[in-house]
C-alpha positions as CSV (number, residue, x, y, z in Angstrom):
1,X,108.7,84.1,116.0
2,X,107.9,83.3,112.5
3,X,110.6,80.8,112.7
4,X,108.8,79.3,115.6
5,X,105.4,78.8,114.2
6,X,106.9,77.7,110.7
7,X,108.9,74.7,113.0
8,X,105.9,74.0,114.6
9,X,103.8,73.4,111.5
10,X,106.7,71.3,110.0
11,X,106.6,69.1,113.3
12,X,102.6,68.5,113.5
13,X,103.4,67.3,109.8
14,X,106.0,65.6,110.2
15,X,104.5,63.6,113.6
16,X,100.7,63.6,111.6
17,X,102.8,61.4,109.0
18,X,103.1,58.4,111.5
19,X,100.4,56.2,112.7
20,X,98.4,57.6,115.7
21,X,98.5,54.0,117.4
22,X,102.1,53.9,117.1
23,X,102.6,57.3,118.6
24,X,100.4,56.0,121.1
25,X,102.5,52.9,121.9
26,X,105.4,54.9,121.9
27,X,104.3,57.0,124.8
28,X,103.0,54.0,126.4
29,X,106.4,52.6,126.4
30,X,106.9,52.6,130.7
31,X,103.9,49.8,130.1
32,X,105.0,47.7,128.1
33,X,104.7,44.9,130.8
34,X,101.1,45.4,131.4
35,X,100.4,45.6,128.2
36,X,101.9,42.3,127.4
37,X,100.3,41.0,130.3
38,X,96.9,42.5,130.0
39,X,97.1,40.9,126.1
40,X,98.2,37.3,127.3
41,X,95.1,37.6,129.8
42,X,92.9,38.6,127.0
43,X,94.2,35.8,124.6
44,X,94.0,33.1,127.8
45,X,90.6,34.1,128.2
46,X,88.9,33.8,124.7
47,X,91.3,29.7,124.8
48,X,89.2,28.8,127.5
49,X,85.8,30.6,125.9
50,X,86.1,29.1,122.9
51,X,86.7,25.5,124.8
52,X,82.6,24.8,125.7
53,X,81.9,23.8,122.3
54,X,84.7,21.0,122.1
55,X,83.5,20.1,125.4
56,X,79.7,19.9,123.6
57,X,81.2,17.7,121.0
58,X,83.1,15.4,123.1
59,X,79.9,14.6,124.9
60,X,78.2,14.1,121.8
61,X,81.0,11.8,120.5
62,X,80.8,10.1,124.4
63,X,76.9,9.5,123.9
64,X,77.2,8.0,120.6
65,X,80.5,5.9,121.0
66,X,80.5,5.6,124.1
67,X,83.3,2.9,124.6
68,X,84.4,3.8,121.5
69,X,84.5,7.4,122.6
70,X,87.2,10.1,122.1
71,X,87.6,9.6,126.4
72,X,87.3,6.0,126.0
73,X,91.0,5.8,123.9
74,X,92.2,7.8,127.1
75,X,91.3,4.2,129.0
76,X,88.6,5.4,131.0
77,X,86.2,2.8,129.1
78,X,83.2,3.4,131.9
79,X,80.3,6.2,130.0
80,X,79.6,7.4,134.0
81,X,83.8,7.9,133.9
82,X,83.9,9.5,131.0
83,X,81.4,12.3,131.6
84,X,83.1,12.9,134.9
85,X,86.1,13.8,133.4
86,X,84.3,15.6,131.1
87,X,82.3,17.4,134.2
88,X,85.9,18.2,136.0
89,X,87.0,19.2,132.5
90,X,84.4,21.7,132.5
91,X,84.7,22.7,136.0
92,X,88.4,23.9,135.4
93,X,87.9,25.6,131.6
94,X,85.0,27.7,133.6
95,X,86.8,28.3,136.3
96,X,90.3,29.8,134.0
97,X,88.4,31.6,132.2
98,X,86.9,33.5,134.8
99,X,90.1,34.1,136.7
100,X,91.5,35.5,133.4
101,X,88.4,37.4,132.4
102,X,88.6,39.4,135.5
103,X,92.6,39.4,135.3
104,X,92.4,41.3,131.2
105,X,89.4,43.4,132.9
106,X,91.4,44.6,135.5
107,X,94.5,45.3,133.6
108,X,92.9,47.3,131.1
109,X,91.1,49.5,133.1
110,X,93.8,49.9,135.4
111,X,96.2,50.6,132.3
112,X,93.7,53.1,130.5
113,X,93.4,55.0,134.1
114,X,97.1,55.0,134.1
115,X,97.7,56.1,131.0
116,X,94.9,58.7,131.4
117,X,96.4,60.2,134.2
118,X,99.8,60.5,132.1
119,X,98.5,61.7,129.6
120,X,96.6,64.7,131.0
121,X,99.5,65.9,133.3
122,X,101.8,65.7,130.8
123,X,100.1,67.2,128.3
124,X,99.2,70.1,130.7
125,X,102.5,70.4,132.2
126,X,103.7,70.6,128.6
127,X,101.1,73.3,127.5
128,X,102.0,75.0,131.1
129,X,106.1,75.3,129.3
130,X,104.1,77.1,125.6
131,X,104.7,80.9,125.3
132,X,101.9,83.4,125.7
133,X,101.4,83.5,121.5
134,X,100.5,79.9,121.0
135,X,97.4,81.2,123.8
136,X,96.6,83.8,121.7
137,X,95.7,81.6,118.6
138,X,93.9,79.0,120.3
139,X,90.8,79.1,122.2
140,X,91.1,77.9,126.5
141,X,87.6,75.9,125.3
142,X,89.7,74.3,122.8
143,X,92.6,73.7,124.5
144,X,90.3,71.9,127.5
145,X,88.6,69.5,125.1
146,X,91.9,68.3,124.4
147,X,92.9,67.7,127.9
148,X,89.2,66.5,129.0
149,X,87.1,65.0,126.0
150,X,90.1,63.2,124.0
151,X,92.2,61.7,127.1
152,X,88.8,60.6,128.3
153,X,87.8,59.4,124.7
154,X,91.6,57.1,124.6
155,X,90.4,55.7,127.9
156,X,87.1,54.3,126.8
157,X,88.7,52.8,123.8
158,X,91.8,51.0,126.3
159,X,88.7,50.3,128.6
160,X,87.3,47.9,126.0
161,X,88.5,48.0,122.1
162,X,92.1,46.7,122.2
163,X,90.4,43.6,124.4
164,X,88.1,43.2,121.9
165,X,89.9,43.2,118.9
166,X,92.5,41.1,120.5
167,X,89.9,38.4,121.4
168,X,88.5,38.5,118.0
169,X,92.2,37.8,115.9
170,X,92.4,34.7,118.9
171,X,88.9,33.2,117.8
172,X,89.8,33.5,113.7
173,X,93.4,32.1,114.8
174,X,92.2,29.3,116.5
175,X,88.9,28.4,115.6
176,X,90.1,28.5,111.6
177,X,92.8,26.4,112.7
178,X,90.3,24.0,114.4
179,X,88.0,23.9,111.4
180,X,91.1,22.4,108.9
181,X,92.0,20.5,111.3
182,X,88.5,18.8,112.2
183,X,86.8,19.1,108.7
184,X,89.3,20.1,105.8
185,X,86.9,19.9,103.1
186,X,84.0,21.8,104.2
187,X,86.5,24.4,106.3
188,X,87.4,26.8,103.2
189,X,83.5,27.3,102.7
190,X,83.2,28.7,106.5
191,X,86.2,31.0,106.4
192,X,85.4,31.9,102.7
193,X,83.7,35.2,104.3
194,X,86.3,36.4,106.8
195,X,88.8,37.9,104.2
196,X,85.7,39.9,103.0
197,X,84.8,40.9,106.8
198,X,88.5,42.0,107.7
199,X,88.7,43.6,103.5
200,X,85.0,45.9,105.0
201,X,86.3,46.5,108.2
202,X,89.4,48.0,107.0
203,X,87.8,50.1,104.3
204,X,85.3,51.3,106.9
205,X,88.1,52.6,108.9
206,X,89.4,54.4,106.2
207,X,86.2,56.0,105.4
208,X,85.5,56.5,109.4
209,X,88.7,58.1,110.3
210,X,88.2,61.6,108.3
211,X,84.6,62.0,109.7
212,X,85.8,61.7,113.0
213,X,88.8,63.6,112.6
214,X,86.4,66.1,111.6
215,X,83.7,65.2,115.0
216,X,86.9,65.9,117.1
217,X,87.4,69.3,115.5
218,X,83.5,70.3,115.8
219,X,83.4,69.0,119.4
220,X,86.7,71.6,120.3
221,X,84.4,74.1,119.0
222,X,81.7,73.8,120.7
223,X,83.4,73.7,124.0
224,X,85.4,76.7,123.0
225,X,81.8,78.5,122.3
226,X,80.6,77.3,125.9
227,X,83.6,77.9,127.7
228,X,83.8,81.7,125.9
229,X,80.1,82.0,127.0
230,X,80.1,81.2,130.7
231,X,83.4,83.4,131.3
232,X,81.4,85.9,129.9
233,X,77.8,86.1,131.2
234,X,78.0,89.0,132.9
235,X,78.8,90.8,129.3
236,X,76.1,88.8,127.6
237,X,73.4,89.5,130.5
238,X,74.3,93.8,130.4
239,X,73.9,93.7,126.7
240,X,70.7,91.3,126.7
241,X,72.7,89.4,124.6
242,X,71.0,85.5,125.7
243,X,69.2,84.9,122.6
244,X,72.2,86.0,120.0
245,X,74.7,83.8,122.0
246,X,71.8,81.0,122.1
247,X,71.6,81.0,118.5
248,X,75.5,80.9,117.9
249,X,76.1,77.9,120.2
250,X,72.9,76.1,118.3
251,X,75.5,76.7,114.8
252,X,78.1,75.3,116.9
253,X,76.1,72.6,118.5
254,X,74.7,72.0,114.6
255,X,77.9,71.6,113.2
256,X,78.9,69.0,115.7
257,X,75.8,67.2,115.3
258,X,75.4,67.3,111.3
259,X,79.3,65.4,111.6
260,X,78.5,63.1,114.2
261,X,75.6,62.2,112.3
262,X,77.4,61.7,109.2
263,X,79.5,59.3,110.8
264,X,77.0,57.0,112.7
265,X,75.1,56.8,109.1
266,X,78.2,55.1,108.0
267,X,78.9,53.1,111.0
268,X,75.4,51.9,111.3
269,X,76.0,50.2,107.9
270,X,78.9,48.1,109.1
271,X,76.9,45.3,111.0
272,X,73.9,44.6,108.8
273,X,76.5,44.4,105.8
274,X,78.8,42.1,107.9
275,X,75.8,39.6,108.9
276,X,75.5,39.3,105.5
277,X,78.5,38.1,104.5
278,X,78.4,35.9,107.8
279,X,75.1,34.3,106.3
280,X,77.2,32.7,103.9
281,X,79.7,30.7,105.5
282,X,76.9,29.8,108.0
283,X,75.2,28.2,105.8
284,X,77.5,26.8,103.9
285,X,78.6,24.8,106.5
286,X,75.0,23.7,107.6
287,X,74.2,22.7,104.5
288,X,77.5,20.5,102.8
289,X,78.7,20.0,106.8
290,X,75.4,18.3,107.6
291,X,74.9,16.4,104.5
292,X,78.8,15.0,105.3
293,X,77.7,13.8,108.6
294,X,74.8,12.1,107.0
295,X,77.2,10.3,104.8
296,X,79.5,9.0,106.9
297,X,82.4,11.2,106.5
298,X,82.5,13.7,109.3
299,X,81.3,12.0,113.0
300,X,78.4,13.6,115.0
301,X,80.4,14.9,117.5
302,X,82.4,17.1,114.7
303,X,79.6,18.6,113.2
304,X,78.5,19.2,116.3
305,X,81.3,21.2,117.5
306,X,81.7,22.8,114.1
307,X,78.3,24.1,114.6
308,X,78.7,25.5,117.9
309,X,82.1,27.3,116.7
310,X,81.2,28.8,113.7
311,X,78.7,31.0,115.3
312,X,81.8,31.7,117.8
313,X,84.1,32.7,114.8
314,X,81.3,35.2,112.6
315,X,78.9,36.5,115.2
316,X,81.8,38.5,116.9
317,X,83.1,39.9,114.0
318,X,80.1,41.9,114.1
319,X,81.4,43.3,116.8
320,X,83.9,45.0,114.8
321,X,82.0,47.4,114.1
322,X,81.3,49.1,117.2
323,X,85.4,48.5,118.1
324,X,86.5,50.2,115.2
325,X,83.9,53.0,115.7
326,X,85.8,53.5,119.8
327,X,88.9,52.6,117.8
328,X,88.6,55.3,115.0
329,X,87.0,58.2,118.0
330,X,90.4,57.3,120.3
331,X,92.9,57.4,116.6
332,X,91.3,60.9,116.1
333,X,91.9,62.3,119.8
334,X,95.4,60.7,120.1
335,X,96.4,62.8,117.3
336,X,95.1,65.3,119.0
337,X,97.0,65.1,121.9
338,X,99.8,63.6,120.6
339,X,100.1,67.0,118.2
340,X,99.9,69.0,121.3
341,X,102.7,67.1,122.8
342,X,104.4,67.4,120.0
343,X,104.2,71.2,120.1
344,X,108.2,72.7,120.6
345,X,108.9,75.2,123.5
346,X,109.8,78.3,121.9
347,X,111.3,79.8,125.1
348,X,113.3,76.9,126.5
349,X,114.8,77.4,129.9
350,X,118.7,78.5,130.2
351,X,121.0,76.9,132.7
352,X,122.7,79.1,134.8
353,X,120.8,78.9,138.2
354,X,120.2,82.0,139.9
355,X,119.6,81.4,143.6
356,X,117.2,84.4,145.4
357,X,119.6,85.3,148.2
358,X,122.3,86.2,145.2
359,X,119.8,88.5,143.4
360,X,120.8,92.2,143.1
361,X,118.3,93.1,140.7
362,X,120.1,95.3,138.6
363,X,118.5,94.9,134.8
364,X,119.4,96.3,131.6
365,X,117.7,96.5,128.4
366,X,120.2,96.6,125.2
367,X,118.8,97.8,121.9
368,X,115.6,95.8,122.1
369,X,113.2,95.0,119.2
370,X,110.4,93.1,119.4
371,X,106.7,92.5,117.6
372,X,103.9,90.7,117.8
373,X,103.2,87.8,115.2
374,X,102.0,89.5,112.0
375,X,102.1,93.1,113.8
376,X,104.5,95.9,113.1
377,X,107.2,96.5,116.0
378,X,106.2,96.8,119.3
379,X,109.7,98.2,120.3
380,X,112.1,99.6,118.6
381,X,115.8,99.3,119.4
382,X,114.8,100.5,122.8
383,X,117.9,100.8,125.8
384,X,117.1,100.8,129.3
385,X,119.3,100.5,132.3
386,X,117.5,100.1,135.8
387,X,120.2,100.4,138.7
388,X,119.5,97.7,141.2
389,X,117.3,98.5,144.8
390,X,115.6,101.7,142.8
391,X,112.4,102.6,141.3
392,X,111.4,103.4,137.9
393,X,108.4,104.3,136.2
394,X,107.7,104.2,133.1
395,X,104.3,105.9,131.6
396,X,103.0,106.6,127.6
397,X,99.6,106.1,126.1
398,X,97.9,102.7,125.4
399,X,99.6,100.6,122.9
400,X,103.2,102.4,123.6
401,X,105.0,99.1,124.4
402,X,104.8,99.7,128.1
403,X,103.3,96.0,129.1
404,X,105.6,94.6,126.5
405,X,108.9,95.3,128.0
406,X,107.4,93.0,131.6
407,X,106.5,90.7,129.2
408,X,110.1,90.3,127.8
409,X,111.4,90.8,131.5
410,X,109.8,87.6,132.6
411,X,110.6,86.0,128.9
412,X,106.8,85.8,128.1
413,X,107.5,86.6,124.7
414,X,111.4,85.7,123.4
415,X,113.0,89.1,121.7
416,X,113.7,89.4,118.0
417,X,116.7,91.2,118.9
418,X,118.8,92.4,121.2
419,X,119.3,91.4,125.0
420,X,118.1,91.6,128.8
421,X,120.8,91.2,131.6
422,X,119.7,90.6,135.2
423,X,122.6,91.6,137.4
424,X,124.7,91.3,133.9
425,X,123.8,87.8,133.0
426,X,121.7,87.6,130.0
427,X,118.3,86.4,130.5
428,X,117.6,83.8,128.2
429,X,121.0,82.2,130.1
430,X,119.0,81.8,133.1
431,X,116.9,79.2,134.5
432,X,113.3,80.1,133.5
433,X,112.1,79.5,136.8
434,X,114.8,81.2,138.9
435,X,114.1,84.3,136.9
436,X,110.6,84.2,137.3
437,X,111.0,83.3,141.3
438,X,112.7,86.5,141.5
439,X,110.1,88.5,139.8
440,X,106.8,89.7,141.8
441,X,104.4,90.7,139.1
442,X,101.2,93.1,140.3
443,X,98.8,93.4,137.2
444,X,96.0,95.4,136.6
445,X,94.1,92.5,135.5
446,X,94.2,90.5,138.8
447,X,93.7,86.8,139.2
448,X,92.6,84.8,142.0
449,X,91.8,81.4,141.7
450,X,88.7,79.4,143.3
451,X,90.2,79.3,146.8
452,X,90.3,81.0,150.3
453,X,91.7,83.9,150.7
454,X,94.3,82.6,152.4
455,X,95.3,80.2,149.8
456,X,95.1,83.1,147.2
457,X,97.8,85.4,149.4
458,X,100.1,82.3,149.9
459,X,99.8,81.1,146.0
460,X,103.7,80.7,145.3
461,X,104.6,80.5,148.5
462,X,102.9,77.2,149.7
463,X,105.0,76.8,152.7
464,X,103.9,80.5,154.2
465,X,102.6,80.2,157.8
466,X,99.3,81.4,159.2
467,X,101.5,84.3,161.2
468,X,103.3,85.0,157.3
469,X,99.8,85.9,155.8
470,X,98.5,88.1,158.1
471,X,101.7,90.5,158.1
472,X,101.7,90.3,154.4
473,X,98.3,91.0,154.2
474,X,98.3,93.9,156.7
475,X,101.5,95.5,154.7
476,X,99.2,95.4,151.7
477,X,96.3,97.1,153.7
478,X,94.1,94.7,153.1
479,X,93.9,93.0,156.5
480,X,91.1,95.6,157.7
481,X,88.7,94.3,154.7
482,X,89.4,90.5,155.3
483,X,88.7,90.2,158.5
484,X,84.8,91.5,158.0
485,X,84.7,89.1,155.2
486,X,82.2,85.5,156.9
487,X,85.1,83.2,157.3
488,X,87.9,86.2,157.1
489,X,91.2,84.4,156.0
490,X,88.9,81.5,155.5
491,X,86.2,83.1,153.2
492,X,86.0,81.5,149.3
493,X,86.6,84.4,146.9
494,X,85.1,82.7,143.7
495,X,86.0,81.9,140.4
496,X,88.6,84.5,139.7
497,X,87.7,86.5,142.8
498,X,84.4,87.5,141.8
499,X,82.7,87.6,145.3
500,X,85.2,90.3,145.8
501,X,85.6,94.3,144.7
502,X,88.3,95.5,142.5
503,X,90.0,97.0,145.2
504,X,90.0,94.1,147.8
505,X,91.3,91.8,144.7
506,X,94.1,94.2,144.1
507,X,95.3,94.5,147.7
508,X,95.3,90.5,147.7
509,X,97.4,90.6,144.9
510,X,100.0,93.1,146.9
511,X,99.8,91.1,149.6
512,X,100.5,87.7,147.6
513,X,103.7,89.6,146.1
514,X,104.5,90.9,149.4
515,X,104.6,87.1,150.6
516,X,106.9,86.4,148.1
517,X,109.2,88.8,148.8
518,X,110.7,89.0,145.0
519,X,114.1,91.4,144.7
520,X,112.2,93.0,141.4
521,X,109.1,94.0,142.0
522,X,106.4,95.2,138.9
523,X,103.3,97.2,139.0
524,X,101.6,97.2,136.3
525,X,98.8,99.4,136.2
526,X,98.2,98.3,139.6
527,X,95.8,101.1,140.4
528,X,94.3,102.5,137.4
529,X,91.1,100.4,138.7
530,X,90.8,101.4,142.2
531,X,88.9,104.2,143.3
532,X,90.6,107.7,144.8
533,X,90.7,106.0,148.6
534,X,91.3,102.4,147.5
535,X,93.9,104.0,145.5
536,X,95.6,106.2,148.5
537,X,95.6,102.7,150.6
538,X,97.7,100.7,147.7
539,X,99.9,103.6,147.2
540,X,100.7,103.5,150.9
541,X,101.6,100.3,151.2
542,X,103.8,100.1,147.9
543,X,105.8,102.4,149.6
544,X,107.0,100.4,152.1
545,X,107.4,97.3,149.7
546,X,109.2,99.1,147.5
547,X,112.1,100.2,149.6
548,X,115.4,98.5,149.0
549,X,114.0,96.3,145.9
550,X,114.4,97.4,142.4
551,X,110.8,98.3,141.2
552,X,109.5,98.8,137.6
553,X,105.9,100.8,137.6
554,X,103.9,101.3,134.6
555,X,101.1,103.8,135.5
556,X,98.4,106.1,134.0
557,X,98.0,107.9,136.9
558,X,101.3,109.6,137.4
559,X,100.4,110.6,140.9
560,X,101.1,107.2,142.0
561,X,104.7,107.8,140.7
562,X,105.4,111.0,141.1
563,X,108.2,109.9,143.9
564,X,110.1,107.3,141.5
565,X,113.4,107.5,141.0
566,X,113.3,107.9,137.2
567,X,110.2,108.4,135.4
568,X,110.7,107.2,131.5
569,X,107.9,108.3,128.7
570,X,107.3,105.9,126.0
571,X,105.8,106.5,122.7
572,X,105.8,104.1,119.9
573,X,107.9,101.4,121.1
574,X,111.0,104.5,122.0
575,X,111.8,106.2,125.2
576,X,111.2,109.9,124.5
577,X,112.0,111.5,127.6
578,X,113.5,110.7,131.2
579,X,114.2,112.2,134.8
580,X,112.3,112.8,138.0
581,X,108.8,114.3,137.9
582,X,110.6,118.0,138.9
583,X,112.7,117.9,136.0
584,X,110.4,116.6,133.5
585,X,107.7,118.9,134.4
586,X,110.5,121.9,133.5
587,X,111.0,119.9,130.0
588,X,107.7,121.0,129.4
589,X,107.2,117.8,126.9
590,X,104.9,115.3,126.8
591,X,105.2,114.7,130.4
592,X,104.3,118.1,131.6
593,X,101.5,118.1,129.1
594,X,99.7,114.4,130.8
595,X,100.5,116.0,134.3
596,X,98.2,119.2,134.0
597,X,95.7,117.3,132.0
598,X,95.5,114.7,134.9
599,X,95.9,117.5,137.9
600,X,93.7,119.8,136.3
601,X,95.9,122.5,135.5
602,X,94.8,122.3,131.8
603,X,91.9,123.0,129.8
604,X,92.9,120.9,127.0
């Protein structure tokens, strides 16, 4: 495991070394059309935006020269002609660049949506393949602001940054070009402040993209503290605990905003500083432009257009402000996501298929060792051997390693050493999900999801008829309960099955594994939460689910397994003792001991 998490470290590093945009285009790669089409939309547009001031000049030039006009060397010597062309002229310009404006509109959005989408399924499908331990180190609040807040945060900028800056490299690229063309000897005064512009905006980005790096980081946390919070109220309302966890989320919350602000104060700065610099060439080229036209050497018509343009080439650049501020926000959150893409699968998936029909579900533990990251072992060369189509219990105190070995069944966790078989082929051989699709897994800490109670009984078995439920259900004793529920089969059951008692979420969980119908079946604990007739209901209908399927069941209460097969003890990660309950209660060991102390044949 140490292995893992040192790989995984030495990827983010290796990936955080390479631009975030061109991690970003490389994902994007499937668009590549669009995106070349959405850009020549956006270029096409700003051509025919930046065309009403030539038109403004060529009318100038027409009232002025008229036959002597710019139109008039076309042979269209007639001033009424002239400005009729010029009216069509105008007419089509407007008319392209609306049909374009709404084409690089459309594209955009419908690429950021697209890309979006991708994004978050692929990123949670991807997090969906990560083993239990990269959980345990990251917060679910976290882990949602990634998949919520920074693919949303990648949208806005594809909404409406890469138009923008696209547009504004178009108007220095052609309007700079127009300006040496039209007026060489005043043109180096107007562009004189754009190297200075792009040299700012560049140095601002630098500066920028550590502050929001670090509003991205503050922003995980704060959700983390929320989403902690709300899946806890009922803790933080027992222990009256509103005004402690207030004043922790208002750290949180303060963190966030104390780096947020520390970025907008430097943002803010951008456009004032860059209207400066724009103040320059502007007048520059009012002053030695117009005092050309005066003397003869530049027409009307060019100053005029001049004029018009080189309020089109500087006021957008300040513009680049706000574009490199979306730009910088969606840099931060790509890495983000990009880093959680990036993240290797520590338990990849064999490839031996196991279909269900060939199962046996004979299993076999082999000198198993196994801890948790920076913990000491869980288990200790440990040996098991489970004959298929019986039952076996295993009980020990808390922290004995019980849980652990169902966790390394269903390859939660990945073993330092040794191996699992399933009907003699080794486990991490196996197709992850074809193990796992033979497994029906009962915890103690139940989980239903927002849904019917229908939905919740048929969840891994989508396909289960109406007819299918209800027997399941009814196997599990918990048919009598759901039918006096409002809707019955119908009724919501609440975030995590909270409109429901213990008990009834417990027999919905049987009932779901019932449905499933796995060849292993493992109860974990799956009645140490029930009360004493609750408990006598479960225990009924495990025994008829339990017949002809290999079952593994980890229990406090050893009245619920009194009947197995083999009962194994665990202590510290080792099997201690083994037999039925008859023969270990004539070991007189450890066994014998936790039987009178839970029957009450003991005054200890």
């Amino acid at each position: 495991m140490a292995r893992v998490f040192k790989s995984h470290r030495a990827s983010t590093g290796r990936t955080r070394s390479v631009h975030p945009l061109k991690r970003l285009l490389d994902y994007g790669h499937k668009y590549r059309k669009q995106i070349w089409l959405a850009t020549t939309c956006s270029i096409l547009n700003k051509l025919f935006d930046l065309a009403p001031p030539g038109l403004i000049g060529i009318a100038v030039d027409v009232v002025v020269k008229q036959q002597d006009s710019i139109i008039a060397q076309w042979g269209v010597k007639d001033v009424f002609g002239q400005f009729l062309i010029l009216s069509f002229l105008t007419v089509i310009i407007w008319i392209l660049e609306s049909v374009f404006e709404y084409a690089f509109a459309r594209l955009w959005r419908d690429l950021a949506q697209n890309i979006q989408h991708d994004l978050r399924l692929d990123a949670y499908r991807h997090l969906q393949e990560l083993e239990l331990a990269y959980f345990e180190e990251r917060s679910t609040g976290g882990l949602m602001s990634i998949l919520s807040d920074d693919v949303n945060q990648l949208e806005r900028f594809l909404d409406v940054g890469a138009n923008d800056i696209l547009q504004v490299l178009t108007t220095v690229v052609i309007i700079g070009g127009a300006f040496f063309i039209l007026a060489p000897s005043v043109a180096w005064m107007s562009m004189l402040p754009i190297p200075f512009i792009l040299w700012a905006s560049f140095a601002y980005q630098g500066l920028l993209a550590p502050r929001y790096a670090d509003v991205r980081e503050n922003v995980s946390l704060l959700n983390s503290r929320l989403a902690n919070n709300l899946g806890g109220i009922t803790t933080i309302k027992s222990f009256t605990s509103e005004d402690y966890e207030v004043s922790r989320l208002a750290q949180e919350s303060e963190a966030y905003r104390r780096s947020n602000s520390k970025a907008i104060k430097l943002s803010a700065a951008f456009v004032p500083l860059i209207r400066m610099l724009i103040l320059v060439g502007f007048t520059a080229l009012l002053l030695f432009g117009g005092m050309a036209a005066v003397h003869g050497k530049m027409s009307v018509g060019t100053y005029s257009v001049l004029v018009f343009l080189i309020q089109r080439l500087l006021w957008p650049l300040t513009r680049l402000g706000e574009t490199f501020d979306q730009y910088q926000r969606a840099m931060a959150s790509t890495n983000r996501v990009m880093d959680l893409l990036d993240t290797p699968i520590a338990i990849p998936t064999g490839d031996v298929s196991l279909p269900l029909d060939r199962v046996r579900g004979e299993l076999e533990f082999q000198n198993i060792t196994f801890a948790y990251k920076d913990r000491y072992p869980v288990l200790k060369n440990l040996s098991l051997d489970i004959p298929a189509g019986k039952t076996i219990a295993i009980v020990g105190s808390t922290g004995s390693g019980k849980s652990t070995l169902v966790k390394l069944l269903l390859r939660l966790y990945e073993v330092h050493s040794g191996t699992i078989t399933l009907d003699g082929i080794d486990i991490q051989r196996l197709n992850l999900r074809d193990l796992r699709r033979c497994i029906g897994l009962v915890s103690q800490d139940v989980f239903l999801f927002h849904g019917t109670v229908a939905e919740n009984i048929a969840y891994g078995s989508p396909d289960a008829t109406d007819e299918e439920i209800i027997r399941a259900a009814k196997i599990a004793e918990a048919h009598e309960f759901i039918i006096t529920l409002p809707q019955e089969y119908e009724t919501i059951v609440g975030e995590r099955g909270q409109k429901l008692s213990g008990g009834q979420r417990q027999r919905i969980a049987i009932a779901r594994a019932v449905l499933k119908n796995p060849p292993i079946l493992i109860l974990d604990e799956a009645t140490s939460a029930v009360d004493n007739e609750t408990e006598a209901a479960i225990q009924r209908s495990l025994e008829r689910i339990t017949v002809n399927r290999t079952t593994i069941a980890i229990a406090h209460r050893l009245s619920t397994i009194r009947n197995a097969d083999r009962i194994y003890v665990m202590e510290h990660g080792k099997l201690v003792e083994s037999g039925t309950h008859e023969a270990l209660l004539e070991e007189n060991r450890i066994y014998a001991s936790l039987w009178r102390v839970q029957s009450g044949l003991s005054h200890g």
